[in-house]
C-alpha positions in Angstrom: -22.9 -18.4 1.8 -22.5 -15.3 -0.4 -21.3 -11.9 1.8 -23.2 -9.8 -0.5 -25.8 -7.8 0.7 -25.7 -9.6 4.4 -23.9 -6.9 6.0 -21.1 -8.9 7.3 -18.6 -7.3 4.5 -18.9 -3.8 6.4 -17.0 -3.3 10.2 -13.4 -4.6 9.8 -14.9 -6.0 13.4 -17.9 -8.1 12.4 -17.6 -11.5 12.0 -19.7 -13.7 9.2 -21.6 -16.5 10.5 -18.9 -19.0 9.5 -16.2 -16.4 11.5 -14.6 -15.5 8.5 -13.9 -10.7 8.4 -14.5 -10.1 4.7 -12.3 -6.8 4.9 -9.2 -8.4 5.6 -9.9 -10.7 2.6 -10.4 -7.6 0.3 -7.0 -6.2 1.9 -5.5 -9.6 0.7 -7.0 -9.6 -2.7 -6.1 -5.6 -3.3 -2.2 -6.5 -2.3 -2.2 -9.7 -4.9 -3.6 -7.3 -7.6 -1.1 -4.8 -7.4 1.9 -4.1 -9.3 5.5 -4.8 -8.0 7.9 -1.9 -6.8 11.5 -2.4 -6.1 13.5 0.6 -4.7 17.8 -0.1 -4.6 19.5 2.6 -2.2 22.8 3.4 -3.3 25.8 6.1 -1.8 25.0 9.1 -4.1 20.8 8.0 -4.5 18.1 5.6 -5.0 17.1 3.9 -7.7 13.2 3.0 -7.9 11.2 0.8 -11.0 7.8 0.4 -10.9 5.6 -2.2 -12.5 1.4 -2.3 -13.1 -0.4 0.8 -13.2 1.5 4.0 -13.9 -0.8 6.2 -12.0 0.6 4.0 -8.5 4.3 4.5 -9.9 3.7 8.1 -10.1 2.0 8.4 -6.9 5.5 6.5 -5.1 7.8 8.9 -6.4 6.1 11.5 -5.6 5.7 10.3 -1.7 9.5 9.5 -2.1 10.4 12.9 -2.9 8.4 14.6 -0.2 10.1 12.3 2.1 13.2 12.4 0.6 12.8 16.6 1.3 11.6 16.3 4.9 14.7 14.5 5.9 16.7 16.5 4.2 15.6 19.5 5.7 15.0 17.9 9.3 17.4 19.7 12.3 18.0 16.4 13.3 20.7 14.8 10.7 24.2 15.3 11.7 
């Protein structure tokens, strides 16, 4: 039974008529098509590489270094 166009690929809630939820499916298949990122923390730093699409590598260093500035501005750290 094809999902297309049946409506059942929508609501992460809806079921198909054979139970299957087609949007955890598409999760699935968006994780084993995306690239591979492997970060190493050291004493003085981090050390990041970044394989597939650039545009995603990009995108992770950037989040790293806004979180890297949060914590090193939070009140918190002792």
């Amino acid at each position: 039974m094809s999902s297309i166009g049946t409506g059942y690929n929508l609501s992460v809630t809806t079921f198909s008529p054979d139970g299957r939820v087609f949007q955890i499916e598409y999760a699935a298949k968006a994780v084993d098509n995306s690239g591979t990122v492997i970060g190493i923390k050291c004493k003085d730093g981090i050390v990041m590489a970044v394989a597939g699409l650039a545009a995603d590598g990009r995108q992770i260093v950037a989040r790293a270094k806004s979180e890297a500035t949060s914590y090193e501005r939070s009140p918190f750290i002792q």
